[in-house]
BAKOLLUM-476143 format. One record per residue (C-alpha): residue number from 0; x, y, z. Coordinates in steps of 0.5 Angstrom, whole numbers. Layout:
// residues N
+------+-------+-------+-------+
: resi :    c1 :    c2 :    c3 :
+------+-------+-------+-------+
:  NUM :     X :     Y :     Z :
...
+------+-------+-------+-------+
***
This chain:
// residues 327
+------+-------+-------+-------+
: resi :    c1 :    c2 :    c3 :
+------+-------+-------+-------+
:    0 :   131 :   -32 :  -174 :
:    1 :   133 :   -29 :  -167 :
:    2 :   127 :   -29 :  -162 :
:    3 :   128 :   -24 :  -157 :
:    4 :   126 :   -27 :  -150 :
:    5 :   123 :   -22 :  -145 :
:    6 :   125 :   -23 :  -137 :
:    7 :   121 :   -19 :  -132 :
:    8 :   125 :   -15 :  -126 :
:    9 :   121 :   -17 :  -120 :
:   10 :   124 :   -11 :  -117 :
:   11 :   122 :    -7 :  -123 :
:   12 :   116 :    -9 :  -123 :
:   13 :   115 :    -7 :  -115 :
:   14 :   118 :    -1 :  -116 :
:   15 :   112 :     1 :  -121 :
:   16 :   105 :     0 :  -117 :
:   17 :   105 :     6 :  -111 :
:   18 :   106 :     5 :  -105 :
:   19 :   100 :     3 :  -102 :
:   20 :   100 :    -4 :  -106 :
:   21 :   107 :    -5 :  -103 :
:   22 :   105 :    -4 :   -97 :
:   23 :    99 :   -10 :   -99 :
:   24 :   103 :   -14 :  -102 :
:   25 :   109 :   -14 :   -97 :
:   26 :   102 :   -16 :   -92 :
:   27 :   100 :   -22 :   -97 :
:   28 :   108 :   -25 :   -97 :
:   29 :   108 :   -24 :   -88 :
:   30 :   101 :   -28 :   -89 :
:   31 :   104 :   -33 :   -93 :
:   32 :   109 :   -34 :   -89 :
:   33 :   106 :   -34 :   -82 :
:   34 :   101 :   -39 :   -85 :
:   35 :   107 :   -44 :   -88 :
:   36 :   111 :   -44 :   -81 :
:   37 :   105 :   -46 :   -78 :
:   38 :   103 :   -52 :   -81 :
:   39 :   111 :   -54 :   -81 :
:   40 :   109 :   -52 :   -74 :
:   41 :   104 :   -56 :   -73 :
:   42 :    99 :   -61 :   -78 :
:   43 :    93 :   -58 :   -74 :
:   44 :    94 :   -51 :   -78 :
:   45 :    92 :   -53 :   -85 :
:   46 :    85 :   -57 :   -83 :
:   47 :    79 :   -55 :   -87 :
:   48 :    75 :   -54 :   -80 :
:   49 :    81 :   -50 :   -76 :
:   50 :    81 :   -45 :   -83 :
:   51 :    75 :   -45 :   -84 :
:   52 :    75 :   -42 :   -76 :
:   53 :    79 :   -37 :   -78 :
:   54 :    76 :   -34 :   -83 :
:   55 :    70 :   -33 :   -79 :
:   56 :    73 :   -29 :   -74 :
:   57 :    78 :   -25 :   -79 :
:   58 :    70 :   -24 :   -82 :
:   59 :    68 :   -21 :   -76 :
:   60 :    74 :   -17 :   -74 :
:   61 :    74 :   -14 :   -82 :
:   62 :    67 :   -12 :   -81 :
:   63 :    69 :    -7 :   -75 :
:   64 :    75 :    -5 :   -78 :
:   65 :    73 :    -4 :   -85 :
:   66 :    68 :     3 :   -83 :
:   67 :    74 :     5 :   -77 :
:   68 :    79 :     4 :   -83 :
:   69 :    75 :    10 :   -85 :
:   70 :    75 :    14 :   -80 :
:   71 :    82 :    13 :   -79 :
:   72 :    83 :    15 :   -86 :
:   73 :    80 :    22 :   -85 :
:   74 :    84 :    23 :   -80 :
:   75 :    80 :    21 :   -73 :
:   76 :    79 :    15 :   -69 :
:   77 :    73 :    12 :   -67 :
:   78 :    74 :     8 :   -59 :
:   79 :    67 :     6 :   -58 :
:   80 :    66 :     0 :   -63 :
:   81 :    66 :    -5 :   -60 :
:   82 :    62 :    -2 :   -54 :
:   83 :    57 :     0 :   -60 :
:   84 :    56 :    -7 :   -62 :
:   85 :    54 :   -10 :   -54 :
:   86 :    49 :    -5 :   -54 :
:   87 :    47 :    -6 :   -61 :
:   88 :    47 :   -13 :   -60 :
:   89 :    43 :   -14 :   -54 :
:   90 :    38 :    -9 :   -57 :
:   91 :    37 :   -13 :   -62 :
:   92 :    38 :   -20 :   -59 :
:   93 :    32 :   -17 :   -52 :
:   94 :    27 :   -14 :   -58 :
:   95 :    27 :   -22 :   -62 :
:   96 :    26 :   -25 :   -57 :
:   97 :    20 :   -20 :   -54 :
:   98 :    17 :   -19 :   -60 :
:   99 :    19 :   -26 :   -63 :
:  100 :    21 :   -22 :   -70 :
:  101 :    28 :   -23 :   -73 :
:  102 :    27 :   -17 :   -78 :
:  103 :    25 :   -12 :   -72 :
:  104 :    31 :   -14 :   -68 :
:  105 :    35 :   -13 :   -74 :
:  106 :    33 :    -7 :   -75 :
:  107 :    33 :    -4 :   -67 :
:  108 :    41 :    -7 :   -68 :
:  109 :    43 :    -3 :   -75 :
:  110 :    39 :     3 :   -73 :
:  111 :    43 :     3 :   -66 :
:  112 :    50 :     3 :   -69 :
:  113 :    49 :     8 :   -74 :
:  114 :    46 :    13 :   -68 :
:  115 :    52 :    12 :   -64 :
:  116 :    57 :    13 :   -71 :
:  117 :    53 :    19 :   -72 :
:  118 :    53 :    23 :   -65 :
:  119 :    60 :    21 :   -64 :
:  120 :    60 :    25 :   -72 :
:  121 :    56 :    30 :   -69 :
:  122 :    62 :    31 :   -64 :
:  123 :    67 :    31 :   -67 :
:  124 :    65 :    36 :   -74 :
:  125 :    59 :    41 :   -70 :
:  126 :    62 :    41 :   -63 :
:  127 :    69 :    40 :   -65 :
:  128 :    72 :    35 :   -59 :
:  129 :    78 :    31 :   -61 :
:  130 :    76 :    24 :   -64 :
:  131 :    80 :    21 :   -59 :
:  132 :    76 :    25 :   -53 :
:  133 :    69 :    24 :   -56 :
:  134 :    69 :    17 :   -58 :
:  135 :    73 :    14 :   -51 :
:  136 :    68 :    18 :   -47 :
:  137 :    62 :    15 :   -51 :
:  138 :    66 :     9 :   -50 :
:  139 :    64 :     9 :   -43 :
:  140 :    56 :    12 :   -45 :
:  141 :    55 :     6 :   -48 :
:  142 :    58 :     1 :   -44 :
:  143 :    54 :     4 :   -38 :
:  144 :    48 :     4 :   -42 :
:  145 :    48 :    -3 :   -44 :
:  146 :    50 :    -5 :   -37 :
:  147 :    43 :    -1 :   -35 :
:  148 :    39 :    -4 :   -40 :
:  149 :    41 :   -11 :   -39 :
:  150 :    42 :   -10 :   -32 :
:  151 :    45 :   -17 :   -31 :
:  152 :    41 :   -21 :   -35 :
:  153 :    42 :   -26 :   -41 :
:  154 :    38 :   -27 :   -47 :
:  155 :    39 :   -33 :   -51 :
:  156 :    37 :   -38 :   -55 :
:  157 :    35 :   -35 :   -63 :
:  158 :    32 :   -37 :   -69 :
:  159 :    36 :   -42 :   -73 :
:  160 :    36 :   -37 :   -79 :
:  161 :    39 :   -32 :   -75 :
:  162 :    43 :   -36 :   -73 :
:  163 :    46 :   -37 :   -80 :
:  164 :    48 :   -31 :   -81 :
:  165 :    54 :   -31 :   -76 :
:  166 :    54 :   -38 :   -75 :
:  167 :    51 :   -42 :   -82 :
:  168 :    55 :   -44 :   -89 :
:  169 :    54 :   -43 :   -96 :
:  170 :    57 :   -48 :  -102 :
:  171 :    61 :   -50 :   -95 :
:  172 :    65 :   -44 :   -94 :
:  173 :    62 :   -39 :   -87 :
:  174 :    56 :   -34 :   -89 :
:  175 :    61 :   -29 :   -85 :
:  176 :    66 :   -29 :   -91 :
:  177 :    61 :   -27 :   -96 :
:  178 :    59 :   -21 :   -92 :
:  179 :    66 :   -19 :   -91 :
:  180 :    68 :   -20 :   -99 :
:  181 :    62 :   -17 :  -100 :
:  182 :    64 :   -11 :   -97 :
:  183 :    71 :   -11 :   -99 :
:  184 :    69 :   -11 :  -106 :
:  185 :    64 :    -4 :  -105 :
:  186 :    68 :     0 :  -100 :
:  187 :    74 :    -2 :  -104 :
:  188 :    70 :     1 :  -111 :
:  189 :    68 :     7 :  -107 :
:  190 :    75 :     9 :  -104 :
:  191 :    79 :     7 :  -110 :
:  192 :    75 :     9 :  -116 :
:  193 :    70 :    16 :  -113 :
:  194 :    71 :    24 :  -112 :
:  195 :    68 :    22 :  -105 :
:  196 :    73 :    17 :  -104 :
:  197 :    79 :    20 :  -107 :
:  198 :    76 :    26 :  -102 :
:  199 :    76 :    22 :   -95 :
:  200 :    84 :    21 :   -96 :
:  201 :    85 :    29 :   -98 :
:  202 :    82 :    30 :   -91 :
:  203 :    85 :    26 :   -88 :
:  204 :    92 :    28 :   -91 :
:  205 :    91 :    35 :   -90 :
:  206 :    85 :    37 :   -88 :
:  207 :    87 :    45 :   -89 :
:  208 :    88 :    44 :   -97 :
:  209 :    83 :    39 :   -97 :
:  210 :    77 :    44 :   -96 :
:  211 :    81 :    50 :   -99 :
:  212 :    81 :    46 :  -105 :
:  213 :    73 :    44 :  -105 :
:  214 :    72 :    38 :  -101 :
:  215 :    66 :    38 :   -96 :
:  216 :    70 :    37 :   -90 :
:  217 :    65 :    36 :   -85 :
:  218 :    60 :    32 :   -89 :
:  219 :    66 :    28 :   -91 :
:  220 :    68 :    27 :   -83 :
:  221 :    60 :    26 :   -81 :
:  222 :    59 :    20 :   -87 :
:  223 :    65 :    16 :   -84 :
:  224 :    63 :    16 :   -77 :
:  225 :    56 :    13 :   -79 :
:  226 :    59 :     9 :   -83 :
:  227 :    63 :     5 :   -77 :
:  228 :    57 :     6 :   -73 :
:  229 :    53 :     2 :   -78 :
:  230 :    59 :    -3 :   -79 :
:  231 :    58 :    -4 :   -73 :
:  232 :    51 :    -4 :   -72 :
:  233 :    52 :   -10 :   -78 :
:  234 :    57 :   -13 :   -73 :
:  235 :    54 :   -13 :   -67 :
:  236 :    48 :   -18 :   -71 :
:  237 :    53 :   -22 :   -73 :
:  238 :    57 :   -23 :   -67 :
:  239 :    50 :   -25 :   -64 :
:  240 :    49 :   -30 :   -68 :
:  241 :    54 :   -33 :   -67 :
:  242 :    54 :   -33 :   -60 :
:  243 :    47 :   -34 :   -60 :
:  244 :    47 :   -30 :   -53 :
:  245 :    47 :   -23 :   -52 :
:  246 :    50 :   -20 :   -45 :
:  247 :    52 :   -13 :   -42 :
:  248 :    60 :   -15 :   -42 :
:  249 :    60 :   -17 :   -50 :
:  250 :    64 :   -14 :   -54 :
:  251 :    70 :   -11 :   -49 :
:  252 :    75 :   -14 :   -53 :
:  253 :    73 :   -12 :   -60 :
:  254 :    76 :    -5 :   -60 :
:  255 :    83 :    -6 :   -60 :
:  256 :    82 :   -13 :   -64 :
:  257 :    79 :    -8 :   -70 :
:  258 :    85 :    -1 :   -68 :
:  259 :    90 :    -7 :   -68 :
:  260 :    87 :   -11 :   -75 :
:  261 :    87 :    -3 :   -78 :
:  262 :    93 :    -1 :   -77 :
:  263 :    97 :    -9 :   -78 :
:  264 :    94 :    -7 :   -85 :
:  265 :    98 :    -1 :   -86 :
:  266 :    93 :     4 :   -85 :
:  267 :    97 :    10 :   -81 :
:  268 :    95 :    13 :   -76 :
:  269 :    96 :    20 :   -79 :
:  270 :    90 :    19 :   -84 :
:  271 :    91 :    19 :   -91 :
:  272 :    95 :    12 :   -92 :
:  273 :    91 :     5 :   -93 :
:  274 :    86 :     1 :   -96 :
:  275 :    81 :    -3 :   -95 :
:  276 :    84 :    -9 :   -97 :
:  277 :    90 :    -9 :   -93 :
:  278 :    85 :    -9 :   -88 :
:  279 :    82 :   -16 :   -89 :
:  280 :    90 :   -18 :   -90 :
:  281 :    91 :   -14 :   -81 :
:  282 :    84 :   -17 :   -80 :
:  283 :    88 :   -24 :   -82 :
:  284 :    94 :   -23 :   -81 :
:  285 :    92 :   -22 :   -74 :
:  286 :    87 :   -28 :   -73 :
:  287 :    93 :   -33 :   -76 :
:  288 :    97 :   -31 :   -71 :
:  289 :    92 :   -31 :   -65 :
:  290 :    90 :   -38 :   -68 :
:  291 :    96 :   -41 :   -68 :
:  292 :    98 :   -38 :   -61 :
:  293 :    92 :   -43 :   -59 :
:  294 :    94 :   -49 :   -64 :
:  295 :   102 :   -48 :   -61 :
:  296 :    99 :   -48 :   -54 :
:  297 :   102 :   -41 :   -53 :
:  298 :    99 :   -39 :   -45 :
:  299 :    94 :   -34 :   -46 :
:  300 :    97 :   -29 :   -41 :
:  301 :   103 :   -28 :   -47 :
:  302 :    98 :   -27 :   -52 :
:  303 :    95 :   -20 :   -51 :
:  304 :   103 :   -18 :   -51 :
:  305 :   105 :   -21 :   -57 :
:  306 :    99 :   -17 :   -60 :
:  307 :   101 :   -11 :   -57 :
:  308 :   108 :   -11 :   -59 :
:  309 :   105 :   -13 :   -66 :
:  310 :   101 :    -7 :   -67 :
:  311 :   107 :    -3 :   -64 :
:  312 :   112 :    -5 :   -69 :
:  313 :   107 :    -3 :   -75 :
:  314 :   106 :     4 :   -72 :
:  315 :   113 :     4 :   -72 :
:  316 :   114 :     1 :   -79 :
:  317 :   109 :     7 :   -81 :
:  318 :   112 :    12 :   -77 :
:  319 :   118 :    11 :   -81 :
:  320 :   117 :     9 :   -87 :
:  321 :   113 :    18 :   -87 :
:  322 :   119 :    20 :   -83 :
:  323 :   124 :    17 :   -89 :
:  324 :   119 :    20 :   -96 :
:  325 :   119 :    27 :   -92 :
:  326 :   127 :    26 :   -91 :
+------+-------+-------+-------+
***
């Protein structure tokens, strides 16, 4: 009796899921490899402490770039973020060490996240100012306000149960990760598998047709600048924990680490195209090569442009890959 034995195509298989999980996929295998040219490169890669610091910070960086993941896909920007967690952290780390309460300045943080997202939604929906405009002139907002409001001062030294949140372990694995995995499960769900979801990527593909078609536009739009704010909000608690200091100048580099995290993950910068998952896959990707500059004892000074030309190839790449399936 002949048994027939099934062999399975690779390649057909790859062909099979949409272009978006290739894209993912193709992310995942750069990742891996990235990882094992790094511990031939150096034992130090592999050790629990240095990956259990990667994770941590590609944690924090996922949460800043899962809400602007959003926002990009509905064809927008948001350039305020990382100004939008100095002055959210610095709220949040004045009001507990005033008042001594942990929850209240949680919440000041949180609520000041989702104000800012909110008006840079304001702005964009209502007064119709480009989001690149809006955001970069809130930027400066921000960064003014927080400078006013600290006006030179540091605040340091936080409850130990604060502090975990940005700093402590669970099982032995860093508090930030299951944030992080957290929210990539909901925000996943919500994208992937909802009408709201489905009709965030419609505005951001076209948003003519998205509102003849029915889909509420500007609610759309407005829902997904709060939500950055308030990832940012939630961000900027954690990045305090983790510092356990708050001062006006924080935070100045996490914009571009976040764009740089959003668009590394195959997010396109037209709108329309990406996925949270590949988002955690940049935000990794980028921690892992910033991690192994430092490991391999790259110069700091060649470390902001080996990031750039980074992003610069991945916007290229998504450049491309639109141009090829409209030809």
């Amino acid at each position: 009796m002949n048994t027939a034995v099934t062999t399975v195509n690779p390649v057909r298989v790859l062909r099979q899921v949409s272009p978006e999980q290739r894209a993912v996929l193709l992310r995942i295998a750069v990742l891996g490899l990235l990882c094992l040219v790094l511990a031939l490169s150096s034992q130090a890669f592999f050790q629990t402490n240095n990956l259990l610091n990667v994770l941590r910070q590609a944690s924090l960086m996922f949460l800043l770039a899962s809400g602007l993941t959003l926002v990009i896909l509905c064809g927008g920007l948001d350039l305020s973020i990382g100004a939008n967690v100095a002055l959210s952290a610095c709220l949040a780390g004045t009001l507990m060490q005033s008042t001594g309460s942990v929850a209240l300045g949680c919440l000041a943080g949180v609520s000041c996240g989702l104000l800012v997202g909110l008006l840079n939604g304001v702005m964009v929906t209502s007064l119709r100012i480009p989001s690149f405009i809006a955001t970069y002139g809130m930027l400066w907002i921000l960064h003014g306000l927080t400078y006013w409001y600290m006006n030179g001062a540091t605040v340091y030294g936080f409850p130990p149960a604060f502090r975990a949140l940005g700093s402590g372990y669970w099982l032995g694995v860093p508090v930030p990760v299951y944030l992080m995995a957290g929210i990539l499960l909901v925000g996943s769900l919500f994208t992937q598998f909802t009408n709201w979801g489905q009709e965030v990527y419609a505005t951001g593909a076209n948003t003519e047709a998205a509102a003849l078609s029915g889909v509420p536009v500007f609610n759309r739009r407005l829902a997904v600048y709060a939500i950055s704010g308030l990832m940012g909000g939630l961000a900027s608690l954690v990045y305090l924990a983790r510092l356990n200091s708050a001062e006006g100048d924080m935070g100045e580099s996490l914009t571009l680490q976040a764009i740089a995290a959003v668009l590394i993950g195959g997010t396109s910068l037209f709108g329309g195209t990406g996925t949270l998952l590949g988002t955690m896959v940049g935000a990794l990707i980028l921690t892992v090569v910033l991690n192994g500059m430092n490991i391999l004892g790259v110069s700091a000074n060649w470390q902001p442009l080996i990031t750039g030309v980074i992003v610069i190839f991945s916007v290229l790449s998504d450049a491309l890959t639109r141009k090829r399936q409209g030809s």
